[in-house]
C-alpha positions as CSV (number, residue, x, y, z in Angstrom):
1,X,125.9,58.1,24.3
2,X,122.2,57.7,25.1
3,X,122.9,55.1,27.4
4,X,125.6,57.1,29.5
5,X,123.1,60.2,29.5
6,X,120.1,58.5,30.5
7,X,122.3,56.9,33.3
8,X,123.6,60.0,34.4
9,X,120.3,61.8,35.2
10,X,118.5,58.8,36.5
11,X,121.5,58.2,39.4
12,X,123.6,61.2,39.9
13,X,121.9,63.7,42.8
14,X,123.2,66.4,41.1
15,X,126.1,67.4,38.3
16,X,129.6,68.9,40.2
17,X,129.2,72.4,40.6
18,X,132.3,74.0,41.1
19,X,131.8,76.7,43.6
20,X,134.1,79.9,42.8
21,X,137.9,78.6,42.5
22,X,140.2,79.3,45.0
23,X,143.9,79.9,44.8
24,X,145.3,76.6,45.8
25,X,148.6,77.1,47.7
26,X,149.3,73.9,49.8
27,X,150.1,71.2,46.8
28,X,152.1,68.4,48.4
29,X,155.0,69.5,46.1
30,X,155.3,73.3,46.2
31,X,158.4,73.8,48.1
32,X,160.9,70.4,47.1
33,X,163.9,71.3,45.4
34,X,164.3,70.4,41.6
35,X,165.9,66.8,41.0
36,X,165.7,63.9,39.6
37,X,162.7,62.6,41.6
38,X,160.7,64.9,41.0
39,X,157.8,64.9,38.7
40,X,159.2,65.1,35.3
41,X,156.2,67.6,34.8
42,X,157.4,70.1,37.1
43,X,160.8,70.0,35.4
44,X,158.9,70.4,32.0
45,X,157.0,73.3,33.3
46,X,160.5,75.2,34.4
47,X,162.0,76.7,31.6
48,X,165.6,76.9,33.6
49,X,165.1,73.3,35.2
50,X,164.4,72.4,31.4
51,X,167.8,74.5,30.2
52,X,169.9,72.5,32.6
53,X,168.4,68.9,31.7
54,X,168.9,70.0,27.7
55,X,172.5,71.4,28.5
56,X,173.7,68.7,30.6
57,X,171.7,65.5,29.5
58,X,171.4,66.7,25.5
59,X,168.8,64.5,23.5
60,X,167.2,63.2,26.9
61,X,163.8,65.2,26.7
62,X,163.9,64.6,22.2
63,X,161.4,62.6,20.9
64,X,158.6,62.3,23.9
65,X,155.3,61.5,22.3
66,X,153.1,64.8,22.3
67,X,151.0,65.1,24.3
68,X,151.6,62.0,26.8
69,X,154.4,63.5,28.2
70,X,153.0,67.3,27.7
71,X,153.8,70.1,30.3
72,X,149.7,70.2,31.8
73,X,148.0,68.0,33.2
74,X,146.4,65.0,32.7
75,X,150.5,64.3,31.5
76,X,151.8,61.0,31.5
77,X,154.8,63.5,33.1
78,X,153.3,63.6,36.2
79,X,153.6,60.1,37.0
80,X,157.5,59.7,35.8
81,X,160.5,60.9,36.9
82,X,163.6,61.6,35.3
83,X,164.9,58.7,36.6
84,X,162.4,56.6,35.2
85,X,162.4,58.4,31.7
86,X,165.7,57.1,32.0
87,X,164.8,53.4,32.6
88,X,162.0,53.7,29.8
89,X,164.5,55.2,27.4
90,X,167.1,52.1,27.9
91,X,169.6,53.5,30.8
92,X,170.0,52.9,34.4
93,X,168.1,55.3,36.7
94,X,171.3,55.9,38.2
95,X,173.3,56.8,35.3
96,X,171.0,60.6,35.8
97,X,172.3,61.4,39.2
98,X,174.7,63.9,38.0
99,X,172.1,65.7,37.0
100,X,170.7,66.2,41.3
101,X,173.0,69.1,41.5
102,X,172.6,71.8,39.2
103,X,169.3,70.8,38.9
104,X,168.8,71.8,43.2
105,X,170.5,74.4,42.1
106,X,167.7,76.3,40.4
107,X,166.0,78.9,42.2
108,X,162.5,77.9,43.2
109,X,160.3,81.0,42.4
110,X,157.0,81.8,43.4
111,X,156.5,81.9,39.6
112,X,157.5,78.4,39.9
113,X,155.2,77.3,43.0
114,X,152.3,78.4,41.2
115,X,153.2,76.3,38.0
116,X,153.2,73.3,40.4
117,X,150.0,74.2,42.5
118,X,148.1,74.4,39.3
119,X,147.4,71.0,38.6
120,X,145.4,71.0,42.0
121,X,142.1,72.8,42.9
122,X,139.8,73.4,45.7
123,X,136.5,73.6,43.5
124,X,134.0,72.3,46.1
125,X,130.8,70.5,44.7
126,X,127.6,71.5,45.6
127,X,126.1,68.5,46.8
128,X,121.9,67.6,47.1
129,X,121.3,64.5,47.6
130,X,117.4,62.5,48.4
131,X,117.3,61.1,51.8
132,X,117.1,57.2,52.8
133,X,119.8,56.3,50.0
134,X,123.5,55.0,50.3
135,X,125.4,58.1,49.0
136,X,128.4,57.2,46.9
137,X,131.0,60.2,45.6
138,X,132.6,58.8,42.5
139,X,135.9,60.6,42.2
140,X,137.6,61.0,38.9
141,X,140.2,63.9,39.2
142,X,143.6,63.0,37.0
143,X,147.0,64.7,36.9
144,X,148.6,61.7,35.1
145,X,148.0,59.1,32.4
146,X,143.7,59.4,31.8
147,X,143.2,56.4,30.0
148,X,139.9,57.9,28.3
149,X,138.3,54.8,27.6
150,X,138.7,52.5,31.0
151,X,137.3,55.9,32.9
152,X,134.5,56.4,30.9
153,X,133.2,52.9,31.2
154,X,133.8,52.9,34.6
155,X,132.2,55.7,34.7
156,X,129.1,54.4,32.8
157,X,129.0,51.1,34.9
158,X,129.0,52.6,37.6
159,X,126.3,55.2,37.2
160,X,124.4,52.4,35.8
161,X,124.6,50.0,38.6
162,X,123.3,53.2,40.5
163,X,120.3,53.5,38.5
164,X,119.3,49.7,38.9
165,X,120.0,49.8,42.7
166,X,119.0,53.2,44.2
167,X,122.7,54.6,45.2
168,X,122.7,58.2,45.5
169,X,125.7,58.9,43.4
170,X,128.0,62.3,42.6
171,X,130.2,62.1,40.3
172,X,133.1,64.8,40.2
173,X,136.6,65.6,38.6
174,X,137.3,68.2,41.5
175,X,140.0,67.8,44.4
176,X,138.0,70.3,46.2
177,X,135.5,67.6,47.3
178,X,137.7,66.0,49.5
179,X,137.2,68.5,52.7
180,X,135.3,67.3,55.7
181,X,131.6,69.4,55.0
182,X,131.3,67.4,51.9
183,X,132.9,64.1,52.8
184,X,130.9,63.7,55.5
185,X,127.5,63.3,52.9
186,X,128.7,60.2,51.7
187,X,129.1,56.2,52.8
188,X,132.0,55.6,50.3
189,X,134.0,57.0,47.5
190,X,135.6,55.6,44.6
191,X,138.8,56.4,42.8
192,X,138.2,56.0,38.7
193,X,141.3,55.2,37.5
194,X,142.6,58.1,39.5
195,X,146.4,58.7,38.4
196,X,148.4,61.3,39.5
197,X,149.0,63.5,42.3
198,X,145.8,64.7,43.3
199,X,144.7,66.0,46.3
200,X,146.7,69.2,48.5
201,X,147.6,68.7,51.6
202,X,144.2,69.5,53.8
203,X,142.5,67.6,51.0
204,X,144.6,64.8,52.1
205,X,144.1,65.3,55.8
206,X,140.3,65.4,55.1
207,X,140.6,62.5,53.2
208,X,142.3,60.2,55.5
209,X,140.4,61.1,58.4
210,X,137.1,60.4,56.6
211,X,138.4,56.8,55.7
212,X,139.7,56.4,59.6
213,X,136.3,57.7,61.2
214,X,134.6,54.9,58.9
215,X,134.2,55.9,55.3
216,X,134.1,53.4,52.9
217,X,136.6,53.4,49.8
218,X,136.5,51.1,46.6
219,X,140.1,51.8,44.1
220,X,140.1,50.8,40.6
221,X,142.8,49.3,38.5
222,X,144.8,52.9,37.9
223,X,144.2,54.1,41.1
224,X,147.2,52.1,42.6
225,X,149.2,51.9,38.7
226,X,151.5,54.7,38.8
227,X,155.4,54.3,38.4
228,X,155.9,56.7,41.1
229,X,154.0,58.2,44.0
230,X,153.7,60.8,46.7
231,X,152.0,59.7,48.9
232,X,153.1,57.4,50.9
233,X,150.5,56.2,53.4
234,X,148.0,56.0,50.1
235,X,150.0,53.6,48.5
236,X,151.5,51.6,51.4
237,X,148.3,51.8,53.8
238,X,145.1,52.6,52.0
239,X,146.1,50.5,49.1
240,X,148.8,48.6,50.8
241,X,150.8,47.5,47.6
242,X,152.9,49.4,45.1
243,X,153.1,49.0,42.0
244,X,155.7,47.5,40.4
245,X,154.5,47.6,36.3
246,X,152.3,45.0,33.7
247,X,153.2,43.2,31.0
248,X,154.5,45.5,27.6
249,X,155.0,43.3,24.7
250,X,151.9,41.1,25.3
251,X,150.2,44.1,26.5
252,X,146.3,42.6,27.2
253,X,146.9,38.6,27.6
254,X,143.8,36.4,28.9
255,X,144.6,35.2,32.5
256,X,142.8,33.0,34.9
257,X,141.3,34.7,37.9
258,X,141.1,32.6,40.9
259,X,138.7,33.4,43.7
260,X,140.4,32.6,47.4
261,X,137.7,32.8,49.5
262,X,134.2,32.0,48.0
263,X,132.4,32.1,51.4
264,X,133.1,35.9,51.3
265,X,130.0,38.2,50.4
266,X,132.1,39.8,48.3
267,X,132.8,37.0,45.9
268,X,128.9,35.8,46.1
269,X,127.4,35.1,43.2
270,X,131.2,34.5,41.3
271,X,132.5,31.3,39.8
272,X,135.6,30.0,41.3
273,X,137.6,31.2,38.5
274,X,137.1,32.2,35.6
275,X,139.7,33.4,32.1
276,X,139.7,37.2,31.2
277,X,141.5,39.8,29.2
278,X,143.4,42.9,30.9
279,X,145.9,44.7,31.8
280,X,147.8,43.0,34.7
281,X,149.1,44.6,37.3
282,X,152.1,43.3,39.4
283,X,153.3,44.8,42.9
284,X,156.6,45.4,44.1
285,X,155.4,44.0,47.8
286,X,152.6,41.4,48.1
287,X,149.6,42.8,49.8
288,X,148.8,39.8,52.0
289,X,152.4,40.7,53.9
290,X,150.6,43.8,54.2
291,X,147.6,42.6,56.2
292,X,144.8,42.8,53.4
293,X,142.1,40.2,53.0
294,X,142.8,38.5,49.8
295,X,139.5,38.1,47.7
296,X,141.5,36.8,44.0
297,X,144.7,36.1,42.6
298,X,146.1,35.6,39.1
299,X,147.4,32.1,37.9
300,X,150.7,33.4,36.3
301,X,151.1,29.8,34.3
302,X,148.2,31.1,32.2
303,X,150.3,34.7,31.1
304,X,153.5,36.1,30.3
305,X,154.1,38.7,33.3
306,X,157.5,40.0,31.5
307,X,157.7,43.9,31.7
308,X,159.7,47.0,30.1
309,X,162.3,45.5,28.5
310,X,162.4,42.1,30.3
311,X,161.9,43.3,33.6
312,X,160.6,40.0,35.7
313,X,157.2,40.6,36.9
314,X,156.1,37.7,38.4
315,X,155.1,37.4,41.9
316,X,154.3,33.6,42.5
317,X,151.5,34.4,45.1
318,X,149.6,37.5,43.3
319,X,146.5,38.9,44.6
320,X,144.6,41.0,41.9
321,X,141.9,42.0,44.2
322,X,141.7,42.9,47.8
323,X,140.6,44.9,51.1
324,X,141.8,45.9,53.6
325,X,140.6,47.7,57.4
326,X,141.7,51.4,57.9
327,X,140.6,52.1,60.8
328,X,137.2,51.9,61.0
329,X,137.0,52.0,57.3
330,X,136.2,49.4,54.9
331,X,138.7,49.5,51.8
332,X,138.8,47.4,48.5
333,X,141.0,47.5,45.8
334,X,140.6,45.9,42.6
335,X,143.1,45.8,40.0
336,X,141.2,44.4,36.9
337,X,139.6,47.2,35.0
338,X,141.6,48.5,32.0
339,X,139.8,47.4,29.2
340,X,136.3,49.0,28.9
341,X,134.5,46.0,28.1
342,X,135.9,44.7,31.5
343,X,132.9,46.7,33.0
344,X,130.6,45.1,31.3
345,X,131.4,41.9,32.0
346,X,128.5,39.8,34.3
347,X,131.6,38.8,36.5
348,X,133.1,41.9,37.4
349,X,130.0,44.2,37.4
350,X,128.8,41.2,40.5
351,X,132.5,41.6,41.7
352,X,131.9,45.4,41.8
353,X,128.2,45.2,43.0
354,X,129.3,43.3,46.2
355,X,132.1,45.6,47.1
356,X,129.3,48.5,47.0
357,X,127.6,46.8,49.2
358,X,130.5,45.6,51.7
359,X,132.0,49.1,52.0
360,X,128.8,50.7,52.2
361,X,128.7,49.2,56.1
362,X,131.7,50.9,57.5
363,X,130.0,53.7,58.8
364,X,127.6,51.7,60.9
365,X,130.0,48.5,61.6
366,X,133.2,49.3,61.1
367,X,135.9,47.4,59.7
368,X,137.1,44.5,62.5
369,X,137.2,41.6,60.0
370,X,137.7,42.7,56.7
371,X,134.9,40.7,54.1
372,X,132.3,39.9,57.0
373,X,129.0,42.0,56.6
């Protein structure tokens, strides 16, 4: 704890100051009907949605751990449909679709907008940064599954590479900071494990025309790990890969990492490859089809990649990190980072380091060759 709070003054300009919350009314999902793609949260949150699931699908909502799959975000609910609590409970996602129409059928009240909208905010930092510094916002807002531990240390890492290298850094939990005033104080921002639904729509807007104009953005390991999304050009241009699950059984396995291109400043100072313990992510699409820069890939002869209940994850060529050009911004995703002591490790905090320093350029270069200076 000393550590983290010593950290924490040294680096961060100043703590996120909510400024006087404001009705949010323009939540991405406000106004689709009820069915079986939506959010199993919002179905939760409906008391009549919730009546027509129990009535027609008995025993389907019995027996979800509490609170993982709880009615308020952070909800593991956000990030699954009913479709998919189908899959995770043994059945085919299909085998629900005769629950599409009384479920549309449920009146959409304005009672019922609200309970959606309220997982969003527009609190808006105040921000005071010192001059002649690179200015990173470290975003950590979650509507989904907050692993607790991976977010703190990444939190923690992250202040504390600050500290040793004289980033201006913010660290906040509030949608509201992505609007253009305070976007445009800050080089780069990083996701935190973000999972979830997060951002309305003008926060979206603001925050893909930041990224376009030249911001810089680093995403950690949750921030593309959700079983479903909502936002489609996050996920299929900013990231540029979907998710497509990690290994259940053999949960954490060592793997080898295998650095692609070690003339990249990103991968200076890195071994060629190295063995570590994590979480590993596979993708439904691989993101070199997708035009991303591939900085490492996983050797899947060293791990099992078998998913939820046998499902075949393996991807023969698998990136594990990566960036990519948006525009004129600089993006890199990295996929490691679900054990805390993953952070810590000399490897990944150099890993980490460089992309810092690679995104930090946008602004000033651009993005025309994605891992050049």
């Amino acid at each position: 704890m000393k550590r983290f709070f010593t950290a924490m003054v040294v680096a961060v300009a100043m703590t996120a100051v909510g400024a006087k919350a404001r009705p949010v009314l323009d939540c991405p999902l406000r106004d689709v009907p009820y069915s079986t793609n939506l959010p199993l949260i919002d179905i939760l949150g409906s008391p009549d949605a919730k009546t027509v699931v129990d009535i027609e699908a008995p025993g389907l909502l019995k027996g979800l751990p509490s609170p993982m799959f709880g009615p308020v975000a952070p909800s593991f609910s956000a990030i699954i449909s009913l479709r998919g609590l189908a899959a995770f409970k043994g059945k085919q996602p299909d085998s629900l679709a005769f629950l599409d129409a009384p479920l549309a059928a449920v009146p959409l009240t304005s009672l019922g907008r609200k309970a959606r909208c309220a997982r969003y905010d527009d609190e808006r930092p105040k921000v005071s940064l010192p001059s002649g510094r690179p200015r990173i916002l470290l975003f950590e807002k979650i509507n989904g599954f907050r692993d607790a531990p991976s977010v703190d240390a990444a939190h923690t890492a992250l202040l504390s590479m600050a500290k040793a290298r004289s980033w201006a850094i913010l660290a906040t939990d509030k949608g509201g900071a992505m609007n253009p005033a305070t976007l445009s104080k800050f080089d780069l921002v990083i996701w935190n494990n973000i999972s979830g639904d997060v951002l309305t729509l003008k926060q979206r807007a603001a925050f893909k025309k930041y990224i376009e104009n030249g911001g810089g953005f680093i995403g950690l390991h949750g921030s593309a790990g959700d079983p479903i999304t909502f936002w489609d050009w996050y996920v299929d241009t900013l990231i540029g890969a979907r998710f497509a699950g990690h290994p259940i059984a053999k949960h954490f396995q060592e793997a080898r990492v295998v650095i692609e291109d070690a003339s990249s400043p990103l991968t200076r100072g890195l071994p060629p490859e190295w063995m570590m313990k994590d979480e590993w992510y596979s993708f439904t699409n691989n993101p070199r089809d997708s035009g991303s820069t591939i900085l490492a890939t996983l050797d899947e002869k060293t791990y099992d990649p078998a998913g939820m209940r046998g499902q075949n994850l393996r991807m023969g060529d698998h990136p594990i990190v990566w960036t990519r050009c948006v525009g004129r911004g600089r993006v890199f995703y990295s996929a490691i980072g679900h054990l805390p002591e993953t952070y810590f490790d000399t490897r990944y905090e150099t890993l980490l380091r460089n992309a810092v320093d690679w995104t930090l350029n946008a602004r000033q270069q651009g993005c025309s060759a994605a891992g050049k200076m």
